[in-house]
SETI-571813 format. One record per residue (C-alpha): residue in one letter; x, y, z. Coordinates in steps of 0.25 Angstrom, whole numbers, padded with zeros to 4 digits, always signed. Layout:
REM SETI-571813
AXYZ ...
END
This chain:
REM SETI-571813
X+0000+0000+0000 X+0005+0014-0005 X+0002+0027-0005 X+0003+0036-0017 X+0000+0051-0016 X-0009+0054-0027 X-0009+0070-0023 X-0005+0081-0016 X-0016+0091-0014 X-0021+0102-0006 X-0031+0101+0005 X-0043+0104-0007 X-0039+0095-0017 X-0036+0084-0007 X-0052+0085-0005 X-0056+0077-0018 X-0064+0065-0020 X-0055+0055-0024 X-0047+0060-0012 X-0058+0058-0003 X-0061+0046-0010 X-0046+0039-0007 X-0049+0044+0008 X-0062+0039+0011 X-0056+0024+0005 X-0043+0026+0014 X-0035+0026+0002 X-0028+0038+0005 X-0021+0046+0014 X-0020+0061+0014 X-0006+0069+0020 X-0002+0082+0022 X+0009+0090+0014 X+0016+0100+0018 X+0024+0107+0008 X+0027+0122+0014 X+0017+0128+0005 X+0003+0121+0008 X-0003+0109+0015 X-0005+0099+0006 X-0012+0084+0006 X-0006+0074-0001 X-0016+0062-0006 X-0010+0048-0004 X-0019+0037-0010 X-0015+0021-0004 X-0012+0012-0016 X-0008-0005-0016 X-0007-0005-0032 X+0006-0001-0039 X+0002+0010-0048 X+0007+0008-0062 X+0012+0023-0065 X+0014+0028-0050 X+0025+0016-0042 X+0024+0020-0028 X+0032+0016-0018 X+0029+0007-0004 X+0021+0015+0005 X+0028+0025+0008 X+0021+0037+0003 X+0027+0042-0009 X+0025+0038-0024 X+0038+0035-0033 X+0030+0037-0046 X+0027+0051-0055 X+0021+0061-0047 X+0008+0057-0048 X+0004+0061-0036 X+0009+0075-0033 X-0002+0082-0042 X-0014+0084-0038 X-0027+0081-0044 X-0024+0066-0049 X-0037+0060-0053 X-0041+0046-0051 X-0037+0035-0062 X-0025+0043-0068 X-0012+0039-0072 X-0005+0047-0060 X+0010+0045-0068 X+0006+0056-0078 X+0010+0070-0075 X+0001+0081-0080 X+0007+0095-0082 X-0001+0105-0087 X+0007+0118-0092 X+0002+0134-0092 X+0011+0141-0101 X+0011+0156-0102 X+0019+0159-0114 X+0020+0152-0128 X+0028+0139-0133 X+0036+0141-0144 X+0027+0134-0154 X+0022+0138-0170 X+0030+0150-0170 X+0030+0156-0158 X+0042+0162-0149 X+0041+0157-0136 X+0045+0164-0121 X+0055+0155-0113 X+0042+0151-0102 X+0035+0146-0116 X+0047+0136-0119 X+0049+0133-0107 X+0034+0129-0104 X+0035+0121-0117 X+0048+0114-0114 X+0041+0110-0102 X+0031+0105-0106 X+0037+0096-0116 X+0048+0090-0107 X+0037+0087-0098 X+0029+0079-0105 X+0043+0072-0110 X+0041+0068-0095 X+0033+0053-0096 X+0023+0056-0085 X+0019+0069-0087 X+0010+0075-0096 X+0010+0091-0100 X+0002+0100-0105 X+0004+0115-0106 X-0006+0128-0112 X+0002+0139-0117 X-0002+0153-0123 X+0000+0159-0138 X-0005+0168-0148 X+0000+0159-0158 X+0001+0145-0156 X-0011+0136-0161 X-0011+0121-0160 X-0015+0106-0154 X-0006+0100-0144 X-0011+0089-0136 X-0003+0096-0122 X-0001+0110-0126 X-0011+0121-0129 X-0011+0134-0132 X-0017+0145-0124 X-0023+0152-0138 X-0021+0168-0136 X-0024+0179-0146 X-0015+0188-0140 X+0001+0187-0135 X+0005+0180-0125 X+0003+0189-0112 X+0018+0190-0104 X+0021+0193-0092 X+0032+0204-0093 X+0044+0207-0104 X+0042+0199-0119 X+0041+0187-0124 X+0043+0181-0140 X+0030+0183-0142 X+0022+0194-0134 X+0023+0207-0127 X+0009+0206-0120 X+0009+0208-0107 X-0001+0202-0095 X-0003+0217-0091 X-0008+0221-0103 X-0021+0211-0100 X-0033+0216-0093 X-0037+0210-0082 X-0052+0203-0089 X-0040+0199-0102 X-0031+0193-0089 X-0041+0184-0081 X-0047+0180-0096 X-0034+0176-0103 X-0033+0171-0086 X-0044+0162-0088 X-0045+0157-0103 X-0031+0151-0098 X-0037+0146-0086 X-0048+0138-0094 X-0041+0133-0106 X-0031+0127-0096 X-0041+0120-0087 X-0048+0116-0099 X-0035+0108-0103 X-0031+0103-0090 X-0045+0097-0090 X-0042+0089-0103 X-0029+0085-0100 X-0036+0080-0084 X-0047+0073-0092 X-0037+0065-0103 X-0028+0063-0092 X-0036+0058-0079 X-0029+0066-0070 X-0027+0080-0068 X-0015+0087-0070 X-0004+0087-0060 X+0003+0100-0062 X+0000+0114-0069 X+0011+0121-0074 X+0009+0139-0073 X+0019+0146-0082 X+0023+0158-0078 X+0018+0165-0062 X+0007+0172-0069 X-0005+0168-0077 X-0003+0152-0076 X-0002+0151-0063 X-0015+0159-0062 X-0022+0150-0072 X-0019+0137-0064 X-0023+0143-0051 X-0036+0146-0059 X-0037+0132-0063 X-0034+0126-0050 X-0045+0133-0044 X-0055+0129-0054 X-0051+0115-0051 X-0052+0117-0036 X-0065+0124-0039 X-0070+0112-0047 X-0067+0100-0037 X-0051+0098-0045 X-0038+0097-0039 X-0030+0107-0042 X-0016+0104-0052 X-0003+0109-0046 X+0003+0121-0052 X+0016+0124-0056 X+0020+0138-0059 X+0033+0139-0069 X+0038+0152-0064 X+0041+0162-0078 X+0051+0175-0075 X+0040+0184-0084 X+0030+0185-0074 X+0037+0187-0062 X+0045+0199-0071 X+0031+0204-0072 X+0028+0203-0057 X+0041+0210-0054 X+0035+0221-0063 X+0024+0223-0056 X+0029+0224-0043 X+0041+0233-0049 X+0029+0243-0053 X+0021+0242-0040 X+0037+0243-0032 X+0039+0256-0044 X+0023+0262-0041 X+0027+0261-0024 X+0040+0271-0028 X+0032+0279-0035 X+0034+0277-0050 X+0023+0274-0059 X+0015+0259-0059 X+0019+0251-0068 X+0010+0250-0081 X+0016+0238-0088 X+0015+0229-0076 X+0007+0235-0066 X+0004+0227-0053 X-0006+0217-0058 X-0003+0202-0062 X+0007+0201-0046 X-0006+0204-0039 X-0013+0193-0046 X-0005+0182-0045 X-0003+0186-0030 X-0018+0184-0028 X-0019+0173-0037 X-0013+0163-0024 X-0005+0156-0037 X+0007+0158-0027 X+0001+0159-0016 X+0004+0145-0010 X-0009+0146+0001 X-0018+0147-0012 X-0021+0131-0013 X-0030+0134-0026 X-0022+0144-0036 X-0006+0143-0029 X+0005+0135-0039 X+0009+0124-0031 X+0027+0127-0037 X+0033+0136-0044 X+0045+0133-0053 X+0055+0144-0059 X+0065+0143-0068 X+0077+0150-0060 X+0079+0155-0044 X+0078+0170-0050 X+0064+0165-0054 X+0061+0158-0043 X+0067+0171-0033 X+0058+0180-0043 X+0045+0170-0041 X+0047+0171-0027 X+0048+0185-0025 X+0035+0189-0033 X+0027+0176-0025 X+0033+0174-0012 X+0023+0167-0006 X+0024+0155-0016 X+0033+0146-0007 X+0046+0143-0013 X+0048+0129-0011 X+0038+0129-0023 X+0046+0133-0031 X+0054+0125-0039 X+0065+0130-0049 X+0065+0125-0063 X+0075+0128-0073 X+0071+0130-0087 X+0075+0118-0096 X+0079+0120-0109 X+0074+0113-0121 X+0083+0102-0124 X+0079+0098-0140 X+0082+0112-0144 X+0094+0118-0135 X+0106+0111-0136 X+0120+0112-0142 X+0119+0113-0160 X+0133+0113-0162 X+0146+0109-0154 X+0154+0122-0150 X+0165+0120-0159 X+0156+0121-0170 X+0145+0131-0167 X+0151+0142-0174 X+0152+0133-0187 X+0138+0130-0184 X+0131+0143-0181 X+0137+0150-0194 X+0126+0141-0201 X+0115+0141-0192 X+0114+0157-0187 X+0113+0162-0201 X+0099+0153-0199 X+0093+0164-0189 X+0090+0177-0193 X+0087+0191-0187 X+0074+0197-0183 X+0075+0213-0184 X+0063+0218-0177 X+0051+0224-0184 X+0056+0237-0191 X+0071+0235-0188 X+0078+0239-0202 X+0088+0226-0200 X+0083+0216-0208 X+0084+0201-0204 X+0098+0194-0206 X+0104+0182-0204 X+0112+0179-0192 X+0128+0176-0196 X+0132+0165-0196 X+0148+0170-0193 X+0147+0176-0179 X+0160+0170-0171 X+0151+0170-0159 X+0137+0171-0156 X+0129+0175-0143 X+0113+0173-0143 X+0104+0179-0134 X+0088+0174-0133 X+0079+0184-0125 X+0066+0191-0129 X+0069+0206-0128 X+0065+0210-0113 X+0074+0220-0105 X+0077+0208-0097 X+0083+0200-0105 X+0094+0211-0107 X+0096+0208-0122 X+0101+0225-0123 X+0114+0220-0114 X+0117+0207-0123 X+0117+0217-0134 X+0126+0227-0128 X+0136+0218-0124 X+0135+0211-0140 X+0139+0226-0142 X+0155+0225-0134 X+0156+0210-0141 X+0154+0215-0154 X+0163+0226-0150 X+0175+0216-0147 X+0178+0205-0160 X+0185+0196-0149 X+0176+0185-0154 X+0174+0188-0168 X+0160+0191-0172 X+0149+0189-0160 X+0134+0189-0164 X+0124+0190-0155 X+0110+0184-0159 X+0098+0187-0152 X+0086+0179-0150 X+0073+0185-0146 X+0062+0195-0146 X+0053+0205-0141 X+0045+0218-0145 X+0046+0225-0156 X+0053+0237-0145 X+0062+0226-0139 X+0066+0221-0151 X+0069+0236-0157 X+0078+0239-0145 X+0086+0226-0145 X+0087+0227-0159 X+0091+0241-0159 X+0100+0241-0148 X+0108+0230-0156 X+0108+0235-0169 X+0109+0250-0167 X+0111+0256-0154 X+0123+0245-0152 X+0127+0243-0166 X+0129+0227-0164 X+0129+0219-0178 X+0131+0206-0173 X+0117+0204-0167 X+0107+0196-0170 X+0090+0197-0166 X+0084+0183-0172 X+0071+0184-0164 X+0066+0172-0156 X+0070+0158-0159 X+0064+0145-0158 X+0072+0135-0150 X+0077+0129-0159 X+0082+0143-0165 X+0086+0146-0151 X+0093+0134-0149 X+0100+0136-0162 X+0106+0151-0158 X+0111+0146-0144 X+0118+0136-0150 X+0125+0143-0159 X+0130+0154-0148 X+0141+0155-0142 X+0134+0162-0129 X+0120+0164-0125 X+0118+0177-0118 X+0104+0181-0110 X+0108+0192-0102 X+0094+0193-0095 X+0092+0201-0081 X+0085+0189-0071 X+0082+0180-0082 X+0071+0169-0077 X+0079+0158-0080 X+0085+0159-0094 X+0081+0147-0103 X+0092+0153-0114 X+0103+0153-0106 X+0100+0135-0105 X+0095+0135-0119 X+0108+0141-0123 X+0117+0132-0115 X+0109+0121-0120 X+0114+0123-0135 X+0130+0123-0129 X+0131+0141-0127 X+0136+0146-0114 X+0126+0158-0108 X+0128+0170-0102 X+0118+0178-0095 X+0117+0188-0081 X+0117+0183-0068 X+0103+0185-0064 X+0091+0178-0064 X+0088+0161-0067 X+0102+0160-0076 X+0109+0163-0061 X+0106+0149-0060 X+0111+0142-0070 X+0120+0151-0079 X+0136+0143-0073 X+0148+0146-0079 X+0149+0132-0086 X+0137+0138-0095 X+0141+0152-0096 X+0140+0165-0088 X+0132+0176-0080 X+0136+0190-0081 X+0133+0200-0068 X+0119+0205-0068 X+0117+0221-0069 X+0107+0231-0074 X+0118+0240-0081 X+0118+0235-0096 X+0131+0240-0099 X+0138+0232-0090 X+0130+0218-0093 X+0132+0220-0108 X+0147+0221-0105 X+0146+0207-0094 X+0138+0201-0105 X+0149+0205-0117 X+0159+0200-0108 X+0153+0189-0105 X+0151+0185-0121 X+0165+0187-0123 X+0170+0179-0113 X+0160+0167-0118 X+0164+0169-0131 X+0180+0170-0128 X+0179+0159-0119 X+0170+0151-0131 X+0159+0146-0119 X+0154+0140-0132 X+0162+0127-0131 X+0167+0128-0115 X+0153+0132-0108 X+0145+0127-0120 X+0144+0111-0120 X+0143+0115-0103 X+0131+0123-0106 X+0124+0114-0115 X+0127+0101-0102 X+0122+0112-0091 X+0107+0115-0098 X+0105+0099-0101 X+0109+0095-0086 X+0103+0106-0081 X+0089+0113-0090 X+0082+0104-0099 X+0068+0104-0099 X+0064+0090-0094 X+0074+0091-0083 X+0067+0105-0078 X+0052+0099-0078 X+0057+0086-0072 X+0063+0094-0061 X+0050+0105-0061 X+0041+0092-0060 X+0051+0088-0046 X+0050+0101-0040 X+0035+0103-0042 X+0026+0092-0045 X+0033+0082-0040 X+0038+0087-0026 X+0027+0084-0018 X+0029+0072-0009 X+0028+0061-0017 X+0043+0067-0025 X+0048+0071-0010 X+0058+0060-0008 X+0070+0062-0020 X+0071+0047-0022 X+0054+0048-0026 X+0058+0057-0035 X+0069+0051-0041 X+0059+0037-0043 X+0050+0043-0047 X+0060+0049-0058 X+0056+0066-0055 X+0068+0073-0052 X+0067+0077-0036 X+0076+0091-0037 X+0068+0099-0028 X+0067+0114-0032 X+0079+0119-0025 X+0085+0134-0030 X+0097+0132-0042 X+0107+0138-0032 X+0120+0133-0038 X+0119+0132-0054 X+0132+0127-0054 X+0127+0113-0048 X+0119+0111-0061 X+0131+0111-0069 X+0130+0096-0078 X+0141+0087-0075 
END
């Protein structure tokens, strides 16, 4: 005779009919759980037959199996080994065309290395303006308008959530909310359990809409689906906004018309991270970097923050990895580059040219034009290396994009003010494009002020090209010498295009291609694919509730048990 814990809930969802049902038999026991944030019931059903998909072992109270018992809402009859994942994202995939923001690749890469996992299933709704089409575990969240953003760009929209009415907000709030429910009830129905985790992109809308969907289950009699919020720099860029106009408006300066004091407010009083809200509250966090998780922290302090878990972004590995040995990338590129061609902006009076093929050396930076980003010191410093012919001819080629102003400035400052003849604006790039250029560098600089995490900087090393970037923000944490370097964070532009030109030059002299290269390409597979971060994701959230608690569970039941503990030494992570 065994136990095998089928649930852990709250008090409510505790108070079902199966569960009174295995109660009122005496096949079950109840026990509490306290986990620092709120009292919780686990459900422990007796069993005497082995079950086919879940081996348990003697009665010992804990189950060896997939985590089938860690989510709530598990219907009666179901194949428990299965995982269901639902997915909200916030921005596009890249698909039919369009440009996608980092949070839309990442969302897709998740969502494809997870359902490579053999117990899981996912499904994930995403917006577009553009994409149309019939995929049996992705939809598309049909707009006729951009995408809305939190703050900054993206590749395909400058529309911002403060430019929404409040009626045009709770709509588009609730269209979501209903085509959502409408699918997870399909995907319940086919599946004959409910779904076991729901995935909120972003600290904004998402994790609005599944507390708006949790509720209508409560409401309805349903157990509520654990929530997992996938904590996005945008929107908490745009909550610092706000409180730097409310902190500007106290001093006495004028409120802030772009960002005004509105959306903070409302997700403070939505309880989404407000752990003593058993209805609408996420049940974990992940971010991509400490800086994120610090950032997070400081906007929602009362989400506690052993629910947090810290999740590096994973790169895709199909598209990012070495195209040519080191020795003969410069034989290589000279064929390839002339493939890409420049993107002038809309009434620039260059035309579109080829990229040469005969540079000595190439740098590549990938960024959308936001003054964060710091594209304007990258070109600055191409200035002093063009000035100095140490290394022969030095392009620079520059991948991304923004509004038509943005794009005039940068264009502009490079071309006119600065005079610079060996740089290169090709627009955004596919993966595989991106993958292409990165390759074909010499270095990779992103020399961003408190960059989220900075999926370049591992897509870079993935395809064998050292990086540099500021030391500040999520590349703090994994940005070691073995890969490349960090130059000092500072505000004064002059000084970081001189760190950053020195920087290059020292790359280039020292030819980090072929020393720090092959190192590069060993740290991001050991350290940031895909699968290993949702494997990893899974262990910190999902999984770490009792039944994972004791590592050697973990490891038969074959879920990495990490725990979410804080990247403090980067260096530690270095591959053997």
């Amino acid at each position: 005779m065994r136990y095998v814990l089928l649930s852990a809930a709250l008090p409510r969802q505790l108070d079902s009919p199966r569960t009174r049902l295995l109660l009122a038999l005496g096949q079950g026991d109840t026990r509490p759980l306290q986990d620092g944030k709120r009292e919780r019931y686990q459900l422990w059903v007796i069993t005497t037959e082995r079950d086919p998909v879940t081996e348990t072992g003697p009665s010992t109270g804990t189950a060896t199996g997939t985590a089938t018992g860690t989510a709530t809402g598990t219907f009666a009859g179901t194949s428990p080994g299965t995982t269901l994942i639902f997915q909200l994202g916030t921005n596009n995939w890249q698909r039919q065309g369009e440009f996608a923001p980092g949070s839309g690749i990442l969302h897709e890469a998740h969502h494809r290395a997870l359902n490579q996992r053999p117990d899981t299933e996912a499904y994930s709704i995403y917006p577009s303006r553009r994409q149309r089409f019939t995929d049996s575990h992705v939809r598309v969240f049909e707009l006729d308008h951009d995408i809305p953003i939190c703050e900054s760009i993206s590749p395909v929209s400058s529309y911002r959530w403060h430019s929404f009415s409040d009626d045009e907000f709770a709509a588009y709030r609730k269209r979501l909310a209903d085509e959502a429910e409408e699918w997870i009830n399909e995907i319940e129905r086919e599946h004959g359990k409910a779904i076991d985790l729901l995935v909120a992109h972003h600290t904004f809308l998402n994790p609005l809409v599944a507390g708006d969907l949790n509720r209508r289950r409560l409401d309805s009699g349903r157990q509520r689906i654990p929530v997992l919020c996938f904590v996005h720099g945008t929107a908490l860029k745009m909550y610092n906004a706000e409180l730097a106009g409310v902190a500007a408006e106290e001093a006495g300066g004028e409120p802030d018309e772009e960002f005004p004091f509105r959306f903070l407010p409302l997700m403070r009083s939505s309880g989404v991270f407000n752990p003593d809200d058993s209805e609408t509250a996420v049940d974990w966090c992940a971010a991509i970097s400490n800086q994120q998780v610090d950032a997070f922290s400081a906007v929602f302090d009362t989400f506690p923050a052993d629910r947090i878990a810290l999740s590096p972004n994973g790169y895709n590995e199909a598209f990012f990895k070495p195209a040519a040995a080191p020795a003969e990338v410069a034989g290589w590129r000279a064929d390839v580059l002339p493939g890409f061609a420049t993107e002038p902006y809309e009434g620039s009076p260059l035309p579109s040219a080829p990229v040469p093929g005969d540079y000595d050396k190439v740098v590549v930076f990938c960024g959308k034009f936001a003054a964060w980003k710091r594209l304007d010191a990258l070109l600055r410093a191409a200035a002093i290396w063009e000035a100095d012919e140490t290394h022969g001819k030095v392009g620079l080629i520059v991948v991304g994009s923004g509004p038509l102003k943005d794009q005039r400035h940068y264009h502009e400052l490079a071309h006119t003010e600065l005079g610079l003849q060996n740089v290169h604006f090709v627009g955004p790039k596919s993966q595989d494009d991106l993958a292409t250029l990165f390759s074909a560098a010499d270095v990779a600089c992103f020399p961003s002020k408190n960059e989220p995490f900075g999926l370049v900087f591992i897509e870079a090393m993935a395809c064998g090209t050292p990086v540099i970037g500021v030391n500040s923000g999520g590349p703090k944490d994994f940005v070691i010498d073995q890969v490349g370097t960090l130059v000092p964070e500072t505000d004064d532009i002059e000084v970081l295009a001189s760190n950053l030109a020195a920087a290059v030059k020292q790359a280039l002299t020292e030819d980090w291609k072929s020393t720090k290269g092959p190192e590069a390409t060993a740290y991001a597979e050991a350290n940031f694919s895909v699968r290993q971060q949702v494997d990893t994701l899974l262990a910190d959230t999902l999984y770490s509730n009792a039944v994972f608690a004791d590592p050697q569970v973990a490891d038969n039941a074959g879920v990495p048990n990490t725990g979410s503990a804080r990247a403090s030494d980067p260096s530690a992570q270095v591959s053997n």
